[in-house]
Every structure is written in C-alpha cells, then in structure tokens.
C-alpha positions as CSV (number, residue, x, y, z in Angstrom):
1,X,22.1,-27.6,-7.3
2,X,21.2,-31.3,-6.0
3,X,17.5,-30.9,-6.3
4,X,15.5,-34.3,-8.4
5,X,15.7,-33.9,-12.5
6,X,12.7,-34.7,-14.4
7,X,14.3,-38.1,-15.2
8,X,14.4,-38.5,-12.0
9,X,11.6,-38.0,-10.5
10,X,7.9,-40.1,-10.9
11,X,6.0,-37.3,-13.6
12,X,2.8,-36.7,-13.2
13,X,0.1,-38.4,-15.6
14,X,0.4,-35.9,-18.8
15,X,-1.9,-33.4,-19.4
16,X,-3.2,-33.9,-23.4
17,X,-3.6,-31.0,-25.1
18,X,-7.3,-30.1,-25.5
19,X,-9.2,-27.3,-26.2
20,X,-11.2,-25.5,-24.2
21,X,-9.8,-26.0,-21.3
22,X,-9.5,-24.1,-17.8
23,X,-6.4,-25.0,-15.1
24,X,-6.2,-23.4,-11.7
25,X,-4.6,-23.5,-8.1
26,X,-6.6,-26.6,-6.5
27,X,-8.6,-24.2,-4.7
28,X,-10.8,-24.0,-7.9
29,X,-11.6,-27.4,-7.7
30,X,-13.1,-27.2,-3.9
31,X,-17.0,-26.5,-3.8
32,X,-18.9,-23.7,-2.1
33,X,-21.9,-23.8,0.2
34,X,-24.2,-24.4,-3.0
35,X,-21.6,-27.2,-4.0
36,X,-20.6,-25.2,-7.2
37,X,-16.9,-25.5,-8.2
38,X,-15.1,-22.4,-9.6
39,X,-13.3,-24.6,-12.3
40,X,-16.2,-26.2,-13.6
41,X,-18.2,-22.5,-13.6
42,X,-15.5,-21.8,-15.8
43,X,-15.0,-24.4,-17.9
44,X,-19.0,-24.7,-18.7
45,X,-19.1,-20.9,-19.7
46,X,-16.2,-21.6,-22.0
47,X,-17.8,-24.6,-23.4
48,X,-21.2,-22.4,-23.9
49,X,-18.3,-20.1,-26.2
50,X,-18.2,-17.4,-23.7
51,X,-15.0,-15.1,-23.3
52,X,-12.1,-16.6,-21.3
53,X,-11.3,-14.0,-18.9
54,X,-15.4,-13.4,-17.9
55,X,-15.6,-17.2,-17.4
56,X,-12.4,-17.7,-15.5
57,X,-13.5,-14.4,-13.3
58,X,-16.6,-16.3,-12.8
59,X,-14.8,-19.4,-11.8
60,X,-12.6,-17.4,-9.0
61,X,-15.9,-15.8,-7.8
62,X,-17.0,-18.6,-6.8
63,X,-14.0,-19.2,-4.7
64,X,-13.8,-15.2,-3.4
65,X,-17.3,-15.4,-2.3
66,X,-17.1,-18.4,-0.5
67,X,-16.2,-17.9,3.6
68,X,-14.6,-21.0,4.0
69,X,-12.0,-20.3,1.5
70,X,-9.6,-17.7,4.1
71,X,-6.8,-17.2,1.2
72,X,-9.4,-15.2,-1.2
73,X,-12.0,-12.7,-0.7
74,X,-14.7,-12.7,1.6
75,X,-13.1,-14.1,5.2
76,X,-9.8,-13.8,3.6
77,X,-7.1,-14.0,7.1
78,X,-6.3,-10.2,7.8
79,X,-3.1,-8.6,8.1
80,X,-1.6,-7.7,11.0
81,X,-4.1,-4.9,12.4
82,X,-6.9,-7.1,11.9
83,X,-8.4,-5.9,8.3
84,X,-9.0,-7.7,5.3
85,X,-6.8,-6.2,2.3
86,X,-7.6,-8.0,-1.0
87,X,-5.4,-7.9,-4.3
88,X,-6.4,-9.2,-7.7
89,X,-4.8,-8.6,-11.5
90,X,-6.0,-10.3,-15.3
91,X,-5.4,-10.3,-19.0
92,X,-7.2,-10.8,-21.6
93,X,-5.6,-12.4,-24.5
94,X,-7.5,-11.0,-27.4
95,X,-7.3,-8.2,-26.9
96,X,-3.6,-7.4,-24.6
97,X,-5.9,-5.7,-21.6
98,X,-5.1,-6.0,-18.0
99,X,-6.2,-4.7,-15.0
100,X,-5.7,-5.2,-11.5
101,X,-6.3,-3.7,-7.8
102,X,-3.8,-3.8,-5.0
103,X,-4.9,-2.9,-0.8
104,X,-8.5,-3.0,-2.0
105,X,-10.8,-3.3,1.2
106,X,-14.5,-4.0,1.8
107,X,-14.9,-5.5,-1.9
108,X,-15.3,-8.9,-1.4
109,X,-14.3,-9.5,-5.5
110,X,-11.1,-8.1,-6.1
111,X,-10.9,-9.7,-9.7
112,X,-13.9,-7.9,-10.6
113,X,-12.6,-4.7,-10.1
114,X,-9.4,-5.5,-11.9
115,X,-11.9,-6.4,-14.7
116,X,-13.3,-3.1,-14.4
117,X,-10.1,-0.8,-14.2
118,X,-9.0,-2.9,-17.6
119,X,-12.8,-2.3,-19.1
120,X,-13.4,1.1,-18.5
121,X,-9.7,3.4,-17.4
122,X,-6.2,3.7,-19.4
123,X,-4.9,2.4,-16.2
124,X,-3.4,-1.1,-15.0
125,X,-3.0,-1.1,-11.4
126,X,-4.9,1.1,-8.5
127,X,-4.4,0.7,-5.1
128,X,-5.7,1.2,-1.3
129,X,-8.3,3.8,-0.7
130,X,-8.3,4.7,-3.8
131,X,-9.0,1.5,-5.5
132,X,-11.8,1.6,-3.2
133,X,-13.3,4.8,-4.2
134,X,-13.2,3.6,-7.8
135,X,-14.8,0.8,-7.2
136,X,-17.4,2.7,-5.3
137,X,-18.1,4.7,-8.4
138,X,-18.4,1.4,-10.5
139,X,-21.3,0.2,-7.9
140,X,-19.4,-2.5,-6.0
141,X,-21.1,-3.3,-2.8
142,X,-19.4,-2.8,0.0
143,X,-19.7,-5.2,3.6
144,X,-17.3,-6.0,6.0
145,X,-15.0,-9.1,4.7
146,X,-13.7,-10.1,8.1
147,X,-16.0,-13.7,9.0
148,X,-15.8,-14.6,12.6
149,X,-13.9,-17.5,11.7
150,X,-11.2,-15.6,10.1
151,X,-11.0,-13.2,13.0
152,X,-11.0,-15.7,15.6
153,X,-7.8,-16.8,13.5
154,X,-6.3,-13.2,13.9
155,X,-7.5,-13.3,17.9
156,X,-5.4,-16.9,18.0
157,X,-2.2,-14.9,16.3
158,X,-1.7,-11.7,18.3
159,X,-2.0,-13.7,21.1
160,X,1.1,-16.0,20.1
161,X,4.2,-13.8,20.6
162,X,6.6,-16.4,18.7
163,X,5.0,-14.9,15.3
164,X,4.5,-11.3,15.7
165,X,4.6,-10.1,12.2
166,X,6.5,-9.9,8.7
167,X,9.7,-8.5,10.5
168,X,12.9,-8.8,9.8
169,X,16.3,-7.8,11.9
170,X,18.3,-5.6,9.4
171,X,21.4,-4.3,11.6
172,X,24.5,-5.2,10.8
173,X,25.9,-8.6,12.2
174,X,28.1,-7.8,15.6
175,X,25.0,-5.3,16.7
176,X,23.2,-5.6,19.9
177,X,20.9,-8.2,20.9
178,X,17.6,-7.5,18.3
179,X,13.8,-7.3,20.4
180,X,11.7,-10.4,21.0
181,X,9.6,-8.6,18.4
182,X,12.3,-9.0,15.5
183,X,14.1,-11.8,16.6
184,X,10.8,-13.7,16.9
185,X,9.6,-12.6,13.3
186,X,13.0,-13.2,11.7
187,X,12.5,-17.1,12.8
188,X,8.7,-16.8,11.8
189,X,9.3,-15.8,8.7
190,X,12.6,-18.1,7.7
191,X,10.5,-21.1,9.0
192,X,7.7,-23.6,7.2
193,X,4.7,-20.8,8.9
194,X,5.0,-19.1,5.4
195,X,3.6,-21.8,3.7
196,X,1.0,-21.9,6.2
197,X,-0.6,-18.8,6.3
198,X,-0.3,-18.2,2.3
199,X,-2.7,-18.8,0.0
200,X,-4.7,-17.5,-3.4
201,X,-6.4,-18.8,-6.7
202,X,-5.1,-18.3,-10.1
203,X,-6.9,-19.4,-13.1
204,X,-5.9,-19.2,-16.4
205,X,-7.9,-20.9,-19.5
206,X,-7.7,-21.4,-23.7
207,X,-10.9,-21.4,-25.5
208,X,-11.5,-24.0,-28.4
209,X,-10.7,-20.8,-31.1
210,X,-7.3,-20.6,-29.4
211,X,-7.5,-17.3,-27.1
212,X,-6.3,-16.6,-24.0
213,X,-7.0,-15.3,-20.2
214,X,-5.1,-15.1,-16.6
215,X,-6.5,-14.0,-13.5
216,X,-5.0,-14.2,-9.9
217,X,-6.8,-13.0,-6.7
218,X,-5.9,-13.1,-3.0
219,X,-6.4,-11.9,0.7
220,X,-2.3,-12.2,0.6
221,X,0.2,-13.4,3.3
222,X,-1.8,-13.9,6.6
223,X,-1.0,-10.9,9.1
224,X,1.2,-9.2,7.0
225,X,2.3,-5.8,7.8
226,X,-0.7,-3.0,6.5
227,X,-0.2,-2.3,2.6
228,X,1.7,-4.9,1.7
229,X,1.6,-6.3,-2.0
230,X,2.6,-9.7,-2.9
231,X,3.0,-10.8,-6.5
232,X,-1.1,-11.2,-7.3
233,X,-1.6,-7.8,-8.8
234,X,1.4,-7.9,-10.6
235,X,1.3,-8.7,-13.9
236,X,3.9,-10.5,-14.9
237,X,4.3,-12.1,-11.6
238,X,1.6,-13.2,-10.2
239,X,0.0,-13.9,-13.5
240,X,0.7,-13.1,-17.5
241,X,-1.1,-14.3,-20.4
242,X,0.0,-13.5,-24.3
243,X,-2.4,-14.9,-26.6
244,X,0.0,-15.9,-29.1
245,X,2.1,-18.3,-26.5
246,X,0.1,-19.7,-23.5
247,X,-0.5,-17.5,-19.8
248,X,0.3,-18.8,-16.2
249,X,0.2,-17.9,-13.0
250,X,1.4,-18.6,-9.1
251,X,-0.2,-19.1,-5.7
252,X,2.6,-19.4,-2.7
253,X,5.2,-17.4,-1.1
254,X,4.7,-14.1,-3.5
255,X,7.9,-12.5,-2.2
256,X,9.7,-15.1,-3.6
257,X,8.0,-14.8,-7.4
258,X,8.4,-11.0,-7.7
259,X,11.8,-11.7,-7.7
260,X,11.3,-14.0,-10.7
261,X,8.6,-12.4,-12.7
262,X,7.5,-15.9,-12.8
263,X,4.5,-16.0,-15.0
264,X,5.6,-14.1,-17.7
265,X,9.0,-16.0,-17.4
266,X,7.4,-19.4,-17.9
267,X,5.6,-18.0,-20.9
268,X,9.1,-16.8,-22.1
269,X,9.8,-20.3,-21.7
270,X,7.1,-21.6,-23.3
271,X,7.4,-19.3,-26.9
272,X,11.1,-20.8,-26.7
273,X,9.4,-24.2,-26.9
274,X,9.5,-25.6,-23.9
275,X,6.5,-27.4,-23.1
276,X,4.4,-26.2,-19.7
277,X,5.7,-28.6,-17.3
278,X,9.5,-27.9,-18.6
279,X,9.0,-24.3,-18.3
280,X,7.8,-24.2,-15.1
281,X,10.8,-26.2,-13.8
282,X,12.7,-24.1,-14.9
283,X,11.1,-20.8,-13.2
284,X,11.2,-22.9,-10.0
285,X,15.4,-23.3,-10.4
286,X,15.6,-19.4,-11.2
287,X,13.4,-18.8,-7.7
288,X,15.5,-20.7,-5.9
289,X,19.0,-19.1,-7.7
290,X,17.2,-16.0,-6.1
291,X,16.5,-16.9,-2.9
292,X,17.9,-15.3,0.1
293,X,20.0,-18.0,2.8
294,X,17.5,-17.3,5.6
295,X,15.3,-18.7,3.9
296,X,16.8,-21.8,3.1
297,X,18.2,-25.0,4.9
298,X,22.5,-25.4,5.0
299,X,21.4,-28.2,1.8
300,X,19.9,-25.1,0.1
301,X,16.0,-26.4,0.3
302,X,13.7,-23.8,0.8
303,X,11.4,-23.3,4.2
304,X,8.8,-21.9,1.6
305,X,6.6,-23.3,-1.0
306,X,5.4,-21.3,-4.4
307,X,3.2,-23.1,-6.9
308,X,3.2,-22.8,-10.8
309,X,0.1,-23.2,-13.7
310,X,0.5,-23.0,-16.9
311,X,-1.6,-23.8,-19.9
312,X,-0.2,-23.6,-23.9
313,X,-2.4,-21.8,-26.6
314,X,-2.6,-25.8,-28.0
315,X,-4.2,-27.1,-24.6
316,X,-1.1,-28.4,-23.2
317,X,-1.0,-27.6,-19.2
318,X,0.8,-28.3,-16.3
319,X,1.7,-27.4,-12.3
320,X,5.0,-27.2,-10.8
321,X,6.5,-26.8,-7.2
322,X,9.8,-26.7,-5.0
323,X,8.4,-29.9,-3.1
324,X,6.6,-33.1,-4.3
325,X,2.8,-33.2,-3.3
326,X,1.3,-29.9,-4.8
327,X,-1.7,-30.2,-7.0
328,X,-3.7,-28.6,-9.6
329,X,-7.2,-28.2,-11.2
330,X,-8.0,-28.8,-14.5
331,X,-11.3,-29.2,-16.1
332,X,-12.0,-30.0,-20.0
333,X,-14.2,-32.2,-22.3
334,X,-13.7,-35.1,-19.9
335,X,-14.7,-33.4,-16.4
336,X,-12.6,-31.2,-14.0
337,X,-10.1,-33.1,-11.9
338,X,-6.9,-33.1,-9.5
339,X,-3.4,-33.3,-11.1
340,X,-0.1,-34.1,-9.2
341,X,2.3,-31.1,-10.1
342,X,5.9,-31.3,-10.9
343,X,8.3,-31.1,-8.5
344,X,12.4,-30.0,-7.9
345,X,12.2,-31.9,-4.6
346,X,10.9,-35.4,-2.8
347,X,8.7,-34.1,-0.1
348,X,10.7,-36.0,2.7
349,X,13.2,-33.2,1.8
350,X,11.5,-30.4,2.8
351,X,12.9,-28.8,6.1
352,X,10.6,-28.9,9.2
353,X,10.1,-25.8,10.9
354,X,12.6,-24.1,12.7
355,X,12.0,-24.2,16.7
C-alpha cells in the first residue's frame, strides 16, 4: 500500500525514555474552568509515588468533568435520541485488574466506575441500566449529563436530514432505490463527518519503579444509534496495559479498532521489540488491511481518522495516526507538553468529504 514509510516521512522529535511519565490523547493536555490539566494531575500524583491507574483516573476526571470537553463525560454529544451514554474501561498493571462500564448514563465519571467494578466484583465489563444500578449501590451521584451546549448540538443535528444517523444500506446491490434515511447515512458515515463528531481520552502512564496503568473513557460517536459500544470499554481495544511490556490506547473512529484489537496489538508489538512509535505504525497498516471500501477513497486513504498512545515499561512513548497532524500529551520531569504523532499519510492526502 502507497501510504509514507518512516524514512520517508519528517519523525516527530523523539520521546526519551523517562520515568515516571504519563502520555494521553491531547485532550489531557487542555485545561478546565479552574485551569487544571488532566495530564499534569496525573503526572504530579505519580511524581508524589502514587499508584498509576488512581493518578491517570484522576487525570481523565479532570477532563470528564469538564463541560466544555463534549467527547467525555459531563456534556458528552448524545446519541441519536438525545441522551448522554458514557463508556469507560482500565488496567492496572501490578496487579492484571481491569474493569470497565459500557451504556452507563447519568454518571458523569465512567472511569470511576470501571475502577470500582475492577476493585470490588469478579467481573470486567457491565453495561446499561445495570451498570447504572451498580454504580448506584457504590454511591455515585447521579445528575443529568446533557449541558445545553451539547444539546443545542443534538437540536442542530436532527434538524439536518443529510446526517440522520449510524445507518447503513445492507440489500443486495440491483435492489430498489434505499430511503433518504439510509441513503443519507450511508454517505454520512463513509464521509470525513466521522472524524468530526468522535472523540475520547485515553491515558496511559509508567511510574519510576516500572508499573503500569491504561484507562480510556468517552461519550462515544456523536448521535449514534441507542446502545452502541465503540472500542473504549474494551479491553484490548480501546486500551490494554501488561506490566511487564508497556500499555496503550486509541481515541478515533472505534469501529475501525475493534476490528484490530489495537491496543493490545501494539503491545504485542512492543514485547516483540518494536519500539512505541514502530509498533503503532504498524497497528495503523493492519486497520487499514481491515477496512471496508466505503470507507475509503479509489487510492485506498481512509475518510476516518483513529489515534494511537503508547508508552514502554522503560519510558519510551509515542502517538500514531492514518494522517499527518495528530498530536499527543505527554508530561514527565521536564513539564507536560504537545507531541506531533506519527503518521502513514501527508495530510494533503486525506480525502475531503464526500458531497
């Protein structure tokens, strides 16, 4: 495939290897009302010797709580019917743990009660009403998580008939002419929209002793059909962490990463020896070997964007993405700052939406 080597392309300034150190979607580097940054939170309870997966759940609250953030948490974009449905999955390192909530409404911090089904059930994954009645009985607070910015968003959709929903036409070619409603939502969702209306924070961090911890959490794909489940919750996908390799994560088109099992893939890659950034090259040419043709240009470029993090058990870290321009947050001994990620292909390459 015709997409820009490594050799090719202009890399990114390396990442040294240091320890601790916290990397995350550049969502964790943006600052709330009170100016905090969830990367720093992070990084400053990790410097203070605190666990990894309670400082990197501290950094993403920081993000989840914040209103003006409508990817995660509180005023999170809806789905289609208007409510706010919030999925959230970590690992802890130490001790091989994980947790995570999928559908979860009314909670405005997902990755807490993934932390809670990890810390006190012999479960992984719980879901929809009843993720919600467990987190009841954990005393989560409950309040409505639909802001009046996000739902003057939703207002702005439903009344745009060219982008109805997440549907696709499945008959048969040769069948009758499909509805507005599916043929408009087969263009919506084969055009650049989906990278507009996706979103998400992963963070994943290494103490100085060397352990481990991955959490993602997300509103999901803007008005997606009730009860869908993108690749956040999933471990494995959305985020994976093994304490004796390196953990990573994803923020993007999650569709497209389930596929994959893209986190623990580019720690598969990673205990081969592959540094971060090579590994998650390489989980961006298997996404792409997986792809579907509607969703791609006749040069085989993607309408879609996904975003890889990955950080090594030594330090090492790095971000990746189909197209040039995506960047990441790291923070360590010498601050927290924006990286440029790797990349498969020059942003001038990537396809403009389809009309």
């Amino acid at each position: 495939m015709p997409w820009v080597s490594v050799a090719e392309r202009t890399p990114p300034a390396p990442a040294a290897a240091a320890r601790p150190v916290v990397i995350s979607s550049d969502n964790g580097y943006s600052t709330d009302a009170s100016g905090k940054r969830g990367i720093q939170v992070a990084y400053d309870l990790l410097a203070r010797g605190g666990d990894p997966l309670d400082a990197i759940i501290a950094g993403v609250n920081v993000v989840e709580l914040n209103p003006e953030d409508q990817s995660v948490g509180l005023g999170g974009l809806p789905n289609e019917d208007g409510v706010v449905q919030l999925d959230a999955s970590c690992m802890h390192g130490p001790t091989k743990r994980a947790g995570a909530v999928a559908c979860l409404e009314r909670i405005a911090t997902p990755s807490l009660v993934a932390k809670a089904v990890m810390d006190h059930t012999d479960h992984v994954l719980l879901v929809g009403d009843d993720a919600l009645r467990f987190a009841r009985r954990m005393g989560f607070a409950e309040q409505e998580l639909l802001t009046e910015k996000s739902r003057e968003a939703w207002l702005r959709w439903k009344a745009n008939p060219p982008t109805p929903g997440m549907w696709v036409d499945t008959r048969p070619k040769g069948g009758t002419r499909t509805s507005a409603r599916f043929q408009a939502a087969h263009e919506y969702a084969a055009d650049g929209s989906l990278a507009a209306t996706t979103g998400t924070i992963n963070m994943n961090a290494v103490t100085a002793s060397g352990d481990l911890a991955s959490v993602t959490t997300t509103s999901g794909m803007a008005w997606k059909i009730p009860g869908r489940v993108g690749d956040s919750p999933l471990h494995g996908a959305g985020q994976y962490c093994d304490n004796t390799v390196g953990a990573a994560g994803s923020t993007g088109r999650g569709e497209a990463n389930i596929k994959v099992c893209g986190a623990f893939l580019a720690v598969e890659f990673m205990r081969q020896g592959m540094s971060p950034e090579a590994a998650l090259i390489k989980v961006m040419e298997r996404v792409l070997a997986m792809t579907e043709p509607r969703l791609m240009n006749e040069r085989g470029r993607p309408y879609f964007d996904l975003e890889f993090y990955a950080v090594a058990k030594d330090g090492r870290v790095a971000g990746a993405s189909a197209y040039q321009g995506s960047r990441y947050a790291v923070a360590d001994a010498s601050g927290a700052r924006l990286m440029d990620g790797a990349y498969l292909f020059k942003r001038e390459e990537r396809p403009a939406p389809r009309k």
